[in-house]
BALOBA-1460 file (C-alpha; in Angstrom, 3 decimals):
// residues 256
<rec num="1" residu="x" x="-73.853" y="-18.434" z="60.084"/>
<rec num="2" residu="x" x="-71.050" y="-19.618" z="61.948"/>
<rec num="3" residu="x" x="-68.916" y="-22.251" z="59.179"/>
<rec num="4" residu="x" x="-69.522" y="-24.558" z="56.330"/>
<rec num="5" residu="x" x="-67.963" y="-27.904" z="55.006"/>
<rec num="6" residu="x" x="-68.135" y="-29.703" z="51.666"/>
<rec num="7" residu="x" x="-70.670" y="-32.584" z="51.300"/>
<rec num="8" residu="x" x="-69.723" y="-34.426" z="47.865"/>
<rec num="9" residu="x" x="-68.939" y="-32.274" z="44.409"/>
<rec num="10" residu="x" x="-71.839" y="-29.397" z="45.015"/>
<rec num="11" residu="x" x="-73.501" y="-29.773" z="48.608"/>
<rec num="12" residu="x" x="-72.508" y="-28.182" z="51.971"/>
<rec num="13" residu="x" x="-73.087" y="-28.863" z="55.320"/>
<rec num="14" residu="x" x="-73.758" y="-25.719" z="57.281"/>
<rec num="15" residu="x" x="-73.428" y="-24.949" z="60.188"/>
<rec num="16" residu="x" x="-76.012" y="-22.406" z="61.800"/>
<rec num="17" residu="x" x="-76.837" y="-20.525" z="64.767"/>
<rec num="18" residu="x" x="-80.071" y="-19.862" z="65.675"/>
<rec num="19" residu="x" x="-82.240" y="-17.393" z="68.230"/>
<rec num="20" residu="x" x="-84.682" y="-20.867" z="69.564"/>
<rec num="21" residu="x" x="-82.700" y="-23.311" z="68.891"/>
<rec num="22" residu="x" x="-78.997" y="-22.895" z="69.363"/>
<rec num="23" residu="x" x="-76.542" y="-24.705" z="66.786"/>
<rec num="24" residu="x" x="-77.641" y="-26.838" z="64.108"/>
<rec num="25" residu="x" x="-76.218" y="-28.348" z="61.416"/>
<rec num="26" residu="x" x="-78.362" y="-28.276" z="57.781"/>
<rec num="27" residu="x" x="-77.612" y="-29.278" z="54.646"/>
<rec num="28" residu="x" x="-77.631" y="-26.571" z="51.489"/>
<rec num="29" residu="x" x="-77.584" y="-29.253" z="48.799"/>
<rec num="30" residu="x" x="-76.464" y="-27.765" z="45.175"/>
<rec num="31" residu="x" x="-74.829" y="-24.124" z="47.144"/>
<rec num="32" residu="x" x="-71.758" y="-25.021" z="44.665"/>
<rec num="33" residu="x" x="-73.554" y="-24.941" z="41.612"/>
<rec num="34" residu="x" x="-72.838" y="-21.659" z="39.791"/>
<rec num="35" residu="x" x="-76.505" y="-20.920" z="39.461"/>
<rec num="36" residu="x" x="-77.518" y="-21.642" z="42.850"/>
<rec num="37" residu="x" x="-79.798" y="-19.622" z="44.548"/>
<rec num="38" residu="x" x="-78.360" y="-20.597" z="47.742"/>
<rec num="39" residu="x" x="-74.743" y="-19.254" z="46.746"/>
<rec num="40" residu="x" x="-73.864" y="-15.785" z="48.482"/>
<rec num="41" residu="x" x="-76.480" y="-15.908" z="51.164"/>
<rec num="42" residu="x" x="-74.527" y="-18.982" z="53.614"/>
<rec num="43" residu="x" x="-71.235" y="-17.388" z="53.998"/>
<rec num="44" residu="x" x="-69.643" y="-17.507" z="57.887"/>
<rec num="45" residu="x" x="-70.330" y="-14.434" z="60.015"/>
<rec num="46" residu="x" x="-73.453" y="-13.066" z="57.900"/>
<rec num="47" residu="x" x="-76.865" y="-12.880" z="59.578"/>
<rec num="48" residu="x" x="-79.333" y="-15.046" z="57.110"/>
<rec num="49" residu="x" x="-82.598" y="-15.648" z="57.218"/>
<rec num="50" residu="x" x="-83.761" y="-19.558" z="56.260"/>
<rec num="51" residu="x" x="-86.193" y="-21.697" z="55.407"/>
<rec num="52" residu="x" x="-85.822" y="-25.600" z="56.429"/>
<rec num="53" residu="x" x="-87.305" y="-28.727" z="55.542"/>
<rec num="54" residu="x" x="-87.101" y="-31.577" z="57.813"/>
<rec num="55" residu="x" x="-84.537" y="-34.510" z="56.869"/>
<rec num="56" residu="x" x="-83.932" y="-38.024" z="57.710"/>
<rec num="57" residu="x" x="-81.002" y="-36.970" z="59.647"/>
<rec num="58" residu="x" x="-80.152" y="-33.114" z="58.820"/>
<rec num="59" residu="x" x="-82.314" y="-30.376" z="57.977"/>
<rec num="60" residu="x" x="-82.101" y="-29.546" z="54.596"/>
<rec num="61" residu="x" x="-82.608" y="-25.614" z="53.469"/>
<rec num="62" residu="x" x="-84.472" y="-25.208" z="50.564"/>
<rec num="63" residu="x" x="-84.402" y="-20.956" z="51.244"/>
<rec num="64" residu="x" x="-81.967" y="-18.507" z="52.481"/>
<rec num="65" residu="x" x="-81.946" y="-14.530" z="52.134"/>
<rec num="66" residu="x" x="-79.105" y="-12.574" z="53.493"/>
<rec num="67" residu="x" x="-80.143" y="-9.971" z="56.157"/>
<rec num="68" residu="x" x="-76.606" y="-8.644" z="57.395"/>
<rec num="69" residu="x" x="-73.329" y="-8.902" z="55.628"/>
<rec num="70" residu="x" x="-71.408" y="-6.920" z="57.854"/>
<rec num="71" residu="x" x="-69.834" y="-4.536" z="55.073"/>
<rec num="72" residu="x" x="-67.740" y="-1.984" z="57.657"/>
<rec num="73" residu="x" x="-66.379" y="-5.267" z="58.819"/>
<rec num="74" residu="x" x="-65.687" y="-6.839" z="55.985"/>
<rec num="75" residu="x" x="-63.427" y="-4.174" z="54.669"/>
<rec num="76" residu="x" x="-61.319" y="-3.708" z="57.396"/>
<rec num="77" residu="x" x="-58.546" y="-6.629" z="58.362"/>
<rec num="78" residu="x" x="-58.626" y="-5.329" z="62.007"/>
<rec num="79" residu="x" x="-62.009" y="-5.873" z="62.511"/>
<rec num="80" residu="x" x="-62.598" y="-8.485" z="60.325"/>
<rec num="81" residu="x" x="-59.950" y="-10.293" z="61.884"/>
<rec num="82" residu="x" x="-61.502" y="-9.568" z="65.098"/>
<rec num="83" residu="x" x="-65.320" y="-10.978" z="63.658"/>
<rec num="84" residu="x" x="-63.609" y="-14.234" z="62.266"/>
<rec num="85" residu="x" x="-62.513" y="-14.727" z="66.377"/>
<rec num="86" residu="x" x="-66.229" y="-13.599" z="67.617"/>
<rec num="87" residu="x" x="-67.678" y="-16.898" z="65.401"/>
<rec num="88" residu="x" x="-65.281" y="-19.073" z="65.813"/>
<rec num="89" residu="x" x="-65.272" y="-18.873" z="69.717"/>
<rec num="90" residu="x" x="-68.626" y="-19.151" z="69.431"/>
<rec num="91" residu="x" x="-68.783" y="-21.969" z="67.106"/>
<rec num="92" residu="x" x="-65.870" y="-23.871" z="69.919"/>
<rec num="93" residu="x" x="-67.961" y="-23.233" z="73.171"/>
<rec num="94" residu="x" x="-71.258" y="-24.119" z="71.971"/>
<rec num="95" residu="x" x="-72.948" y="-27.261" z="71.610"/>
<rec num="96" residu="x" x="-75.313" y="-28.488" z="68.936"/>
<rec num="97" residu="x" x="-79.119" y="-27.343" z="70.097"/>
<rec num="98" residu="x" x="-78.305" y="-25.491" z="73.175"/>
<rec num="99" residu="x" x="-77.169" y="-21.737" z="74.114"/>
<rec num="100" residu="x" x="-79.913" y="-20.411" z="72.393"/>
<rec num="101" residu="x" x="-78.587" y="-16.808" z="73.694"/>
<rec num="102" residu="x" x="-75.457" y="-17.405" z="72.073"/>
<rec num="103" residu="x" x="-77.154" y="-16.241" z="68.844"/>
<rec num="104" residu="x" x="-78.269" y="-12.537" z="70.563"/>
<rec num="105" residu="x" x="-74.966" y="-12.509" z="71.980"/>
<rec num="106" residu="x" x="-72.441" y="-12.781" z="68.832"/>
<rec num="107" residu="x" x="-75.556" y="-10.425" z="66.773"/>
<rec num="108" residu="x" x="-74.728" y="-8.096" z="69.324"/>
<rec num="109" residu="x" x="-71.154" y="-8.051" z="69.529"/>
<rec num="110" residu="x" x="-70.789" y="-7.687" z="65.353"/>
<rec num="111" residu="x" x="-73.562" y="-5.127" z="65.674"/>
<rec num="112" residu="x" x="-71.085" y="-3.166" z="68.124"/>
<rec num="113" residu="x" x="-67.983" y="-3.749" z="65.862"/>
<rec num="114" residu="x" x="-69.719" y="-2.876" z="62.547"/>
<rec num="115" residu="x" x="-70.218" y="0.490" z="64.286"/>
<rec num="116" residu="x" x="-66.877" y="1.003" z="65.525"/>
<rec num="117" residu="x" x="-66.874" y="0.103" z="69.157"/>
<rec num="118" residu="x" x="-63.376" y="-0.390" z="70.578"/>
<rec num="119" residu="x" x="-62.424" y="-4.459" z="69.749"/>
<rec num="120" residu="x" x="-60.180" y="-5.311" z="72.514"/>
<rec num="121" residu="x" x="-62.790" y="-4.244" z="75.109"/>
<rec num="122" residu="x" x="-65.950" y="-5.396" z="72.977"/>
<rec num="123" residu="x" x="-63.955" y="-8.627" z="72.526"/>
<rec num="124" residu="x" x="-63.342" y="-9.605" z="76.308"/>
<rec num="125" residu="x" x="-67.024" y="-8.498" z="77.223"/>
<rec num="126" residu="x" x="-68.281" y="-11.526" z="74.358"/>
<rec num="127" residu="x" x="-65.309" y="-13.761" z="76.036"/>
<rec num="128" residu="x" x="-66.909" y="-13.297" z="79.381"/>
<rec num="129" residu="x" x="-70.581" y="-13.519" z="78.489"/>
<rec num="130" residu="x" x="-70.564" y="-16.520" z="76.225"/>
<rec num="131" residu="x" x="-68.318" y="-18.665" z="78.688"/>
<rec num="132" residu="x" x="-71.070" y="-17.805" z="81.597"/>
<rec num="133" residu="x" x="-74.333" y="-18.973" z="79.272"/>
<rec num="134" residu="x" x="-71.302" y="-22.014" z="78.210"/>
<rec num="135" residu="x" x="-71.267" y="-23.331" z="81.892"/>
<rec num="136" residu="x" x="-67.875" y="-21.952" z="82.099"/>
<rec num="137" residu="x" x="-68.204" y="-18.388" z="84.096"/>
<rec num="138" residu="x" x="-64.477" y="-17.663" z="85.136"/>
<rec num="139" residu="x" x="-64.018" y="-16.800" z="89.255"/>
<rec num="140" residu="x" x="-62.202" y="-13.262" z="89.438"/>
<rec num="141" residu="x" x="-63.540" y="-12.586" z="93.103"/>
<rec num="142" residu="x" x="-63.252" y="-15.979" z="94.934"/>
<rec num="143" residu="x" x="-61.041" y="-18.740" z="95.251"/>
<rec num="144" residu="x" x="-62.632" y="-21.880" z="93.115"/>
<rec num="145" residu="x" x="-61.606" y="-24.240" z="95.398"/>
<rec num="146" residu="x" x="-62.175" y="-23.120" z="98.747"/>
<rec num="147" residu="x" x="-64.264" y="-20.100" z="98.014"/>
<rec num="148" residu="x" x="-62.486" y="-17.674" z="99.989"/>
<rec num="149" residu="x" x="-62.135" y="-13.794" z="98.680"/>
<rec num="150" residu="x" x="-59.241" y="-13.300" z="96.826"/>
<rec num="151" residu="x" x="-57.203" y="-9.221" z="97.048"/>
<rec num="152" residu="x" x="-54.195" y="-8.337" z="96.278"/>
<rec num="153" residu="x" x="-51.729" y="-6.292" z="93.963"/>
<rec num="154" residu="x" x="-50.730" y="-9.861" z="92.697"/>
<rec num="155" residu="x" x="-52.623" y="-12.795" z="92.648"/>
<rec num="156" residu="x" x="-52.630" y="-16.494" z="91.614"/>
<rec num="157" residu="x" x="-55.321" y="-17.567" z="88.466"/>
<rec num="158" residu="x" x="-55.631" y="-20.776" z="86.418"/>
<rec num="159" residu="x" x="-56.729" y="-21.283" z="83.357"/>
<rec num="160" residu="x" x="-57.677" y="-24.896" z="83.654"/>
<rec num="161" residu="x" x="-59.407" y="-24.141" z="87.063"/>
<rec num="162" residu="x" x="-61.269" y="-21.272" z="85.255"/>
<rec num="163" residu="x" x="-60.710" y="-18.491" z="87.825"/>
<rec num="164" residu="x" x="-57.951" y="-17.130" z="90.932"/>
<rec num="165" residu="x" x="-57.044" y="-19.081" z="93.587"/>
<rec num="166" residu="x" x="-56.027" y="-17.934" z="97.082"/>
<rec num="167" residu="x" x="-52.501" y="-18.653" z="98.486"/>
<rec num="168" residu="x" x="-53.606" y="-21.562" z="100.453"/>
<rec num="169" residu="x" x="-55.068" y="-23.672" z="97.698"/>
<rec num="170" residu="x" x="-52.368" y="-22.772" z="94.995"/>
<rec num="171" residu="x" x="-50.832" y="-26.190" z="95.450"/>
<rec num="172" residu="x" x="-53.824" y="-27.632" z="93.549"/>
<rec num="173" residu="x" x="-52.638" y="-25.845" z="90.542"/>
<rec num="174" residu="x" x="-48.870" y="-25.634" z="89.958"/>
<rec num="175" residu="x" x="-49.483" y="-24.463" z="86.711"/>
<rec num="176" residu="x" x="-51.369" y="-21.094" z="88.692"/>
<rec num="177" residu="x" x="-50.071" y="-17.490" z="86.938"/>
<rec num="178" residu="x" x="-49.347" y="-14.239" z="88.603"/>
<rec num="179" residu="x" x="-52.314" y="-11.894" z="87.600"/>
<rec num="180" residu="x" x="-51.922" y="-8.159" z="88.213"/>
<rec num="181" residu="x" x="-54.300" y="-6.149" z="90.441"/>
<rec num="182" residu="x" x="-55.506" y="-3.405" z="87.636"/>
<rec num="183" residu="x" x="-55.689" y="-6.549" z="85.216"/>
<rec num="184" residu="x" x="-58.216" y="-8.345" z="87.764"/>
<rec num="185" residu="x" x="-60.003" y="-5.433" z="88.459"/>
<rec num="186" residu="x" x="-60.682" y="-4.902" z="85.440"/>
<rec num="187" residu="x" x="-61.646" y="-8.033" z="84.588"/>
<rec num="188" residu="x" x="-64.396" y="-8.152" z="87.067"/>
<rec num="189" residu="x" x="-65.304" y="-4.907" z="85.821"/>
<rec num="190" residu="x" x="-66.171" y="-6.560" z="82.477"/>
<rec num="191" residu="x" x="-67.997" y="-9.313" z="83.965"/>
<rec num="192" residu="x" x="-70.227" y="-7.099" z="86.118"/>
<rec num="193" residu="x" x="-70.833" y="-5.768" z="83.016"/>
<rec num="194" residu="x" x="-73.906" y="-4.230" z="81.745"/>
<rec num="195" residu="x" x="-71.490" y="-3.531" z="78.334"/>
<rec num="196" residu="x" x="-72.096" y="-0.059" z="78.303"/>
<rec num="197" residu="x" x="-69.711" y="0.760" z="81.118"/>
<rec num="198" residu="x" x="-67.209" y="-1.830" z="80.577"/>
<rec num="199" residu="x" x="-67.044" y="-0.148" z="77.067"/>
<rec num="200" residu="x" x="-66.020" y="3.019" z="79.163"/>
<rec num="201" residu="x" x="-62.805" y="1.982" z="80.441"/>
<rec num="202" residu="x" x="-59.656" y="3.146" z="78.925"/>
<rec num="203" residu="x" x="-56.989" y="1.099" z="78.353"/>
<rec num="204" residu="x" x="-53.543" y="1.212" z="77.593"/>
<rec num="205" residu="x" x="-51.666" y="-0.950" z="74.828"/>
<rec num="206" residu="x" x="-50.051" y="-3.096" z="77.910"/>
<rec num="207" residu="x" x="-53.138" y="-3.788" z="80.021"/>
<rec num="208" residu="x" x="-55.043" y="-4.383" z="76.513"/>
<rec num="209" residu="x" x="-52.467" y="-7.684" z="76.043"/>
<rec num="210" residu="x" x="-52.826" y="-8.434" z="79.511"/>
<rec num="211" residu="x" x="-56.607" y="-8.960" z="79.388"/>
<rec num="212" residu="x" x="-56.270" y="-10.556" z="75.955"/>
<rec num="213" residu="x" x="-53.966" y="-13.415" z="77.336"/>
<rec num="214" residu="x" x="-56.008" y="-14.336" z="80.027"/>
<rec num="215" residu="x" x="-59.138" y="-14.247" z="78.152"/>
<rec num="216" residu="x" x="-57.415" y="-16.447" z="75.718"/>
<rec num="217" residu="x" x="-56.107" y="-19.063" z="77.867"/>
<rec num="218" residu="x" x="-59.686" y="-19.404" z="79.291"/>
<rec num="219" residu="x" x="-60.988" y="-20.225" z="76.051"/>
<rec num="220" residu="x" x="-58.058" y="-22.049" z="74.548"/>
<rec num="221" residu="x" x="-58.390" y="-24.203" z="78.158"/>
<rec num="222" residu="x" x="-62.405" y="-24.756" z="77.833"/>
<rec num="223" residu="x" x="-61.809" y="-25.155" z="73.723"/>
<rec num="224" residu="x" x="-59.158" y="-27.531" z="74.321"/>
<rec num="225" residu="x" x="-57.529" y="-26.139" z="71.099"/>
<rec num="226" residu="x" x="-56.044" y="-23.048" z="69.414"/>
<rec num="227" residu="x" x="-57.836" y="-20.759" z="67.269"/>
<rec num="228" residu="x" x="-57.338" y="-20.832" z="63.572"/>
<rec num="229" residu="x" x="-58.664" y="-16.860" z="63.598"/>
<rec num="230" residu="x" x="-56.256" y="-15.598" z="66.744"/>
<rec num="231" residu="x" x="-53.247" y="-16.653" z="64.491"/>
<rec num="232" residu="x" x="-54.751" y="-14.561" z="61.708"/>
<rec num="233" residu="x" x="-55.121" y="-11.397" z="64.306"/>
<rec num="234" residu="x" x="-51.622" y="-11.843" z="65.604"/>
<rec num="235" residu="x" x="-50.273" y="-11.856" z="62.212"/>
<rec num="236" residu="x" x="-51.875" y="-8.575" z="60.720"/>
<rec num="237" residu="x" x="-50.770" y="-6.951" z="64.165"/>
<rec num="238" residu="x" x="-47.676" y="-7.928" z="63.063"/>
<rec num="239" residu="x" x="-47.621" y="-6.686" z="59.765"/>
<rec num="240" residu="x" x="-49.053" y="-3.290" z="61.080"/>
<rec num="241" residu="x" x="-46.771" y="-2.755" z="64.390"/>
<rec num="242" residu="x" x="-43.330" y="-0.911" z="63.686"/>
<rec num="243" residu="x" x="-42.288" y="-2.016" z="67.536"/>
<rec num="244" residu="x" x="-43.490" y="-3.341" z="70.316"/>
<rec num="245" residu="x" x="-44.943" y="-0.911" z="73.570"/>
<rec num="246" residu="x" x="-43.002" y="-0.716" z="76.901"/>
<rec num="247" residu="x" x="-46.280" y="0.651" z="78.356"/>
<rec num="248" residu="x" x="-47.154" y="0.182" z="82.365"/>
<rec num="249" residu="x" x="-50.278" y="-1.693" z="82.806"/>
<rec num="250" residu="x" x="-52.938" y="1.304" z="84.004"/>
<rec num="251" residu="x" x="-56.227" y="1.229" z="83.175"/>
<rec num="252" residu="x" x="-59.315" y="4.156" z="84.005"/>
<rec num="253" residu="x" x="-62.158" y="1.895" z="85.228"/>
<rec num="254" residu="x" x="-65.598" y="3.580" z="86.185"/>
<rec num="255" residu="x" x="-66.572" y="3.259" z="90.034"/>
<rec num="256" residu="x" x="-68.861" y="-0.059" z="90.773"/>
């Protein structure tokens, strides 16, 4: 379940997503009641299980049994913090009855955080995948204008046009960023994926920000908003860090 909103004194409007039929919105009529069945089982980022009866204009569910809660995550602000993001990304860049593979990728990512897979790199992997089944694949190898390869230790990237640009064609986009070498290699490592050996690469506190601002400004850009749940990150990493790193930007990424 991705979010809900109140509908009158005791009804909510949920909002679900689903392995066949991508986002929908359902009503769970009576879910504030304090005896309602329903109560417990639609809470955001659990896995449930429902049953729906057709409405005039929203399904209304009449059943719903709670398969995963998520406990590891739940009591842990890191990682909850981090599966608050994963559903409300996925809740932005999705559209009501499509991205039906949305739903095996966000089971999937809260699978891999619920067993303690590293969140920064687990993170930018879900980033990358959900944007390409979104329409929205960034460009880290050519120019997305002209098309041309793009190499070197620094290069140009735009969030807005959604990938690097070569020298030539950086006019279009005076809003274009330096990006560092190891920070685009490594981003194309990710997207070349499978997970499993983007999950290998080591990084340091440095190039860990790195990737998370660009991957951030892609969504924030195809969003066109900021997230409620990356404020809520930054502030328990702010509670937690002493001081910040003076780290180089390095990274150990396998061979392609």
């Amino acid at each position: 379940m991705l979010r809900h909103r109140r509908l009158g004194d005791a009804d909510r409007i949920v909002t679900l997503l689903t392995p066949a039929r991508g986002k929908v919105d359902a009503v769970a009529k009576g879910v504030l009641r304090p005896r309602s069945k329903l109560a417990g089982h639609l809470e955001p980022g659990t896995q449930v299980e429902v049953l729906l009866a057709q409405g005039r204009s929203l399904d209304v569910i009449t059943q719903a049994q709670t398969i995963a809660t998520y406990a590891g995550i739940r009591g842990d602000l890191d990682r909850l913090g981090t599966a608050m993001y994963l559903v409300e990304v996925t809740d932005r860049l999705t559209i009501d009855h499509t991205e039906p593979a949305a739903f095996e990728l966000l089971a999937a990512a809260l699978e891999r955080l619920e067993r303690g897979d590293g969140a920064h790199l687990l993170t930018r992997t879900f980033e990358m995948d959900l944007l390409g089944e979104a329409g929205f694949r960034p460009q880290w190898d050519t120019c997305v204008v002209c098309g041309a390869p793009v190499e070197g230790e620094f290069v140009a990237w735009t969030p807005s046009g959604g990938g690097v640009v070569c020298p030539e064609c950086r006019r279009r986009y005076p809003e274009a960023e330096p990006l560092a070498g190891t920070t685009l290699k490594v981003l194309r490592a990710i997207q070349r994926g499978p997970y499993e050996q983007a999950a290998r690469i080591r990084l340091n506190p440095a190039l860990a920000a790195a990737l998370e601002r660009v991957m951030h400004d892609l969504v924030r850009s195809v969003a066109e908003r900021d997230l409620g749940s990356q404020r809520f990150i930054e502030a328990v990493r702010r509670t937690a860090e002493s001081e910040p790193s003076n780290e180089a930007i390095s990274a150990d990424v396998p061979p392609e």
